[in-house]
C-alpha positions as CSV (number, residue, x, y, z in Angstrom):
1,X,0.0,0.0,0.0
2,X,1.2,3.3,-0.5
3,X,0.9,5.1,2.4
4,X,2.4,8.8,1.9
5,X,4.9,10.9,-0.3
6,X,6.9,13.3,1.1
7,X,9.5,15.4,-0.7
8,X,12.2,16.4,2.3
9,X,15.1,18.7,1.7
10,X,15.0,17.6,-2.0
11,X,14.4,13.9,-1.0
12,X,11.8,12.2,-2.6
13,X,10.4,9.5,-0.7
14,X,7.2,7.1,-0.3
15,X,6.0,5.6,2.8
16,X,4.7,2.1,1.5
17,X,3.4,-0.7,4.0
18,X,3.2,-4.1,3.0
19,X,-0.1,-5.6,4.2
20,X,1.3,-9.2,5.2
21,X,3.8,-7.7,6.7
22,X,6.3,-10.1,6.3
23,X,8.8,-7.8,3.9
24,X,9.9,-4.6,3.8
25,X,13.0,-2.9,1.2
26,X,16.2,-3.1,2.2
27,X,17.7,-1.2,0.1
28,X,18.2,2.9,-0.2
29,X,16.0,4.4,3.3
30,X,15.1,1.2,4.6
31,X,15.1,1.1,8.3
32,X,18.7,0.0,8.6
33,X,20.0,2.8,6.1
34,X,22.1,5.1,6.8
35,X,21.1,8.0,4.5
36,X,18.8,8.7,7.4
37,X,19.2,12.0,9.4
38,X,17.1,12.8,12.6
39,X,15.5,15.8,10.9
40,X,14.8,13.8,7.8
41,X,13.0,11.1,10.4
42,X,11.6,14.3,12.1
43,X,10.1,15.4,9.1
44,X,8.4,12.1,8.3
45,X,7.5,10.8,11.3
46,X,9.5,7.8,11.3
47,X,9.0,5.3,13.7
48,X,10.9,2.4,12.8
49,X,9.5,-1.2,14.2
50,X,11.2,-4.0,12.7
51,X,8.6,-6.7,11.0
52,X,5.7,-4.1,10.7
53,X,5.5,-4.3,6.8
54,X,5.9,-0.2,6.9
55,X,9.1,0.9,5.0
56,X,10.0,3.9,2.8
57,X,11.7,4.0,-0.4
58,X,12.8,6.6,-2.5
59,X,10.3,7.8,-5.7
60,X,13.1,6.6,-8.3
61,X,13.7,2.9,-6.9
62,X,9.7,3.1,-6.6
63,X,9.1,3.9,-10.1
64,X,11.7,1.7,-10.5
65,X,10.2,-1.5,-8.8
66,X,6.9,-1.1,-9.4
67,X,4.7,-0.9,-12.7
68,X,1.5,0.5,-11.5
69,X,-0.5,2.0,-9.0
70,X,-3.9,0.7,-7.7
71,X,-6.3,3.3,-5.7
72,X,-9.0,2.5,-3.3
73,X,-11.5,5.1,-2.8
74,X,-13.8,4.1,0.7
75,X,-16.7,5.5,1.1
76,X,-19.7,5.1,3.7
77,X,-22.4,2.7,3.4
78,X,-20.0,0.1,2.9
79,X,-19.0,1.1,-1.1
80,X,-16.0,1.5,-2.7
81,X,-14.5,1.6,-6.3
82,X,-10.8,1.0,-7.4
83,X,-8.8,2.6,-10.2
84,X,-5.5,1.5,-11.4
85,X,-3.0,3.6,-12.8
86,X,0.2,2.8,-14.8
87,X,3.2,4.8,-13.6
């Protein structure tokens, strides 16, 4: 799922969340990376918890890794409709 973008200081990054949970990138602003900063993690909120399926990425190794982008609108009354997009 893809959670949030942020552009920080010139850094483009997605907050994505895997729903299983199970992965998560470890690559470029994983939660082991070092391109980190506090203010960066300041900026976004960053609370990282090992196994919670919640990583970020940055927008190129997104568009990168992944061909297209589904989107769930919720609405009350229990509908919803879903649009894909190809990135």
């Amino acid at each position: 799922s893809l959670r949030e973008v942020y552009d920080v200081e010139g850094t483009q990054l997605v907050r994505l969340r895997n729903p299983w949970g199970e992965y998560e990138w470890d690559g470029d602003w994983s939660d082991k990376s070092s391109l980190w900063t506090d203010e960066l993690r300041a900026a976004v909120d960053c609370k990282f918890q090992e196994g919670d399926g919640i990583f970020f990425m940055s927008a190129a190794d997104f568009f990168k890794h992944f061909e297209d982008v589904g989107i769930v609108y919720h609405r009350c009354c229990c509908t919803w409709a879903e649009v894909r997009h190809d990135l």
